[in-house]
C-alpha positions in Angstrom: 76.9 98.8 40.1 75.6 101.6 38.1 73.4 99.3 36.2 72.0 98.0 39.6 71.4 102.0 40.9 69.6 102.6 37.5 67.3 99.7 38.0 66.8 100.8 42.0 66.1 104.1 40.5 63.6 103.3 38.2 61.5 101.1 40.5 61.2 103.6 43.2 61.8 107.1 41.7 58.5 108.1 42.4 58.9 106.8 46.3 61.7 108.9 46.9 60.7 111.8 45.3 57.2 111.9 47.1 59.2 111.2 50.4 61.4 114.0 50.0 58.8 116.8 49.2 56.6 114.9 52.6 59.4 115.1 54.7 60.6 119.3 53.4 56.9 119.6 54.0 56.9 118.0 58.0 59.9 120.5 58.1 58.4 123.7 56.7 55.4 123.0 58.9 57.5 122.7 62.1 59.5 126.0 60.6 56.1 128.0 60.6 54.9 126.9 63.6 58.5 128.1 65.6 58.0 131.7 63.5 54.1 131.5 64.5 55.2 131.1 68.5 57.8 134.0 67.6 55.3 136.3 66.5 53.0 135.9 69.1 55.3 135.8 72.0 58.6 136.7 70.8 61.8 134.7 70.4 62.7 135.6 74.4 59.7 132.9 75.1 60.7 130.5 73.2 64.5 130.3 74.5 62.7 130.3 78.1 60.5 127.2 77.3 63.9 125.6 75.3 65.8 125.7 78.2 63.5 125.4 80.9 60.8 122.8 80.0 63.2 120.9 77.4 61.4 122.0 74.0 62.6 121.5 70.8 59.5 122.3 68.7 60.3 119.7 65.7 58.8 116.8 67.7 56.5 116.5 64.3 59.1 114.9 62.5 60.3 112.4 65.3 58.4 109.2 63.9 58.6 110.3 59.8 62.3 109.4 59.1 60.8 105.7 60.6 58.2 105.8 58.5 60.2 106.7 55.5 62.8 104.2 56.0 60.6 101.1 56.6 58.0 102.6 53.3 61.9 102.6 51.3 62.5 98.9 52.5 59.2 97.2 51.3 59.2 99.7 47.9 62.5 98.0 47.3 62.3 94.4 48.0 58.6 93.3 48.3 58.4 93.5 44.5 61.5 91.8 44.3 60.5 89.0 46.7 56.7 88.4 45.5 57.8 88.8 41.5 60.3 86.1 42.3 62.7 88.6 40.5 65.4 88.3 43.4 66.2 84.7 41.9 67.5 86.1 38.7 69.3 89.2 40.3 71.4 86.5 42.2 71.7 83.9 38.9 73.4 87.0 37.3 77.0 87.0 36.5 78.3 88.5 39.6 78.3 88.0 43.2 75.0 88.3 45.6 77.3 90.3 47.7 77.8 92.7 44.8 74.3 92.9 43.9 72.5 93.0 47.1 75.1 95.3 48.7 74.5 98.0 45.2 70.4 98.0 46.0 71.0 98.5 49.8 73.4 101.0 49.4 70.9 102.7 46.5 68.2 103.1 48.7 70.7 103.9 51.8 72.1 106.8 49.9 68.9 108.2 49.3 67.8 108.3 52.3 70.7 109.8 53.7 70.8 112.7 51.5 66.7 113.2 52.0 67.9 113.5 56.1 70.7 115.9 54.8 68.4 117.8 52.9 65.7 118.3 55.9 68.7 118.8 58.4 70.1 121.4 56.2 66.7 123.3 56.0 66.4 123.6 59.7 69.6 124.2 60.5 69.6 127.5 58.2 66.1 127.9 59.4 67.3 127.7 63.3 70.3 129.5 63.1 68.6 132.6 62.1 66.4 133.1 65.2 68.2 130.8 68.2 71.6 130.9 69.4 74.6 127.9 68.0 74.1 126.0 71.1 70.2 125.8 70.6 70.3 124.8 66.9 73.1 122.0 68.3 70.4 121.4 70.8 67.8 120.6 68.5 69.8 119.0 65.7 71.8 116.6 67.4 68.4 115.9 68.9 66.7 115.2 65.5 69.9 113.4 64.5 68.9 110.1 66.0 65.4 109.5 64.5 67.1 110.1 61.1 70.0 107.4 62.3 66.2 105.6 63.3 65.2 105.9 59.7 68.4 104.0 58.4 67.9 101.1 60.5 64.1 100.3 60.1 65.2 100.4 56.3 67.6 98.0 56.8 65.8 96.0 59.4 63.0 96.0 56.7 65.0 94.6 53.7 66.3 92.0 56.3 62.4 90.9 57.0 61.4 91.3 53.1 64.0 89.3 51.6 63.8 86.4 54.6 62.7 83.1 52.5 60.3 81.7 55.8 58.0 83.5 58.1 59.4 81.8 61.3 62.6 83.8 60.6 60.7 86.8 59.2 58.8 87.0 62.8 62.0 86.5 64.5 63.5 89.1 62.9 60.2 91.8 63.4 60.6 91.1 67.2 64.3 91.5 66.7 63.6 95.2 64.6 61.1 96.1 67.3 63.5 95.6 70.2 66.1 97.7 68.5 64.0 100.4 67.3 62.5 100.9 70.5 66.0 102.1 71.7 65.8 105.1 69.7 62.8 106.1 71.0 62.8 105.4 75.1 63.8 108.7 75.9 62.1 112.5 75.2 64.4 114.6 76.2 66.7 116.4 74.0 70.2 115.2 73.5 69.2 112.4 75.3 71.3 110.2 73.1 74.3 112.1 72.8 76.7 109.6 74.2 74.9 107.0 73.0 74.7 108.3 69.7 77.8 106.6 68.2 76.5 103.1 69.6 73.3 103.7 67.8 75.7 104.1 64.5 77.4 100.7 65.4 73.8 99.2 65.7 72.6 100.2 62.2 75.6 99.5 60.7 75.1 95.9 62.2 71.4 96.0 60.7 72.7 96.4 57.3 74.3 93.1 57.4 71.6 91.5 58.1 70.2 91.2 54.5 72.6 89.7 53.3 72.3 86.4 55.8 68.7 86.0 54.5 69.8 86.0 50.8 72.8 83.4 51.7 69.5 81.1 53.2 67.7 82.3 50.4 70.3 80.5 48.2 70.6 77.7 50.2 67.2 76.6 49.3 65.4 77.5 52.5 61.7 78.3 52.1 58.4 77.4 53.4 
């Protein structure tokens, strides 16, 4: 497996790394803009528009975890598709399940920890001017376009690694549908009790690779 991380690693090092100084970046700027409103009109102001008018003033970052995750997806398996490199990976001398599941769970890691990393950062950031229950406001709030993030990454190796375009369309619309889920509602903690269901749903999305390389290696192609 650690031969399989190392190759993942070299192929999208730079990716990563230029995703995880954007996405500290998104972060700092919603951190500046929070102290920018507390200078102006002190923190008193902002707990009043928190509470009464449902801010959360990190609404920059909702769509870049997305972004991130479906960018990791393609940086990961287009070359491996389109270099018809994916054939050998699943001729070597161990199971598709083995290799497959080592480069999802690479770039899955990764991305967790760059969500960990920005979630950290504001956290530290929030708890210094806003009460515990307003930084578990907001958190818990930013929480789910993270869990977002996971699943376009696996919805997007599912689409890359798909042998024919029928099923590759099937499964955009299906990605779509899903996605859309995390995103119908505005208001913080919206998805609190829906949260662990949105867990259940990614966690189903990361399966979903592996039944296009199974059709892969039964010879289905256009």
């Amino acid at each position: 497996m650690l031969v399989f991380f190392y190759k993942e690693w070299i192929k999208t090092r730079y990716f990563f790394l230029i995703a995880l100084v954007l996405s500290v970046l998104f972060c700092v700027y919603a951190m500046l803009n929070i102290n920018r409103v507390i200078e102006l009109k002190g923190a008193a102001h902002i707990w009043e528009v928190m509470l009464q008018r449902d801010a959360i003033f990190i609404h920059y970052l909702r769509f870049v975890p997305l972004l991130m995750g479906a960018v990791a997806g393609m940086m990961q398996f287009v070359p491996e598709m389109q270099q018809k490199r994916i054939k050998l990976t699943l001729h070597l001398p161990c199971s598709s399940l083995h290799s497959i599941g080592a480069m999802l769970l690479f770039g899955a890691g990764l991305l967790i920890l760059i969500s960990l990393v920005n979630l950290l950062l504001l956290d530290i950031f929030l708890l210094q001017h806003f009460a515990v229950e307003l930084v578990r406001r907001i958190i818990l709030t930013g929480i789910v376009w993270y869990v977002a993030g996971l699943a376009a990454y696996f919805f997007t190796a599912w689409i890359c690694l798909e042998p024919t375009w029928k099923m590759r369309v099937f499964a955009l619309l299906v990605a779509v549908a899903v996605l859309r889920i995390f995103f119908i509602s505005e208001t913080p903690e919206a998805y609190n009790a829906f949260l662990p269901l949105l867990v259940v749903y990614t966690l189903l999305a990361a399966s979903l690779p592996f039944w296009s390389v199974k059709r892969l290696k039964d010879g289905k192609q256009d």
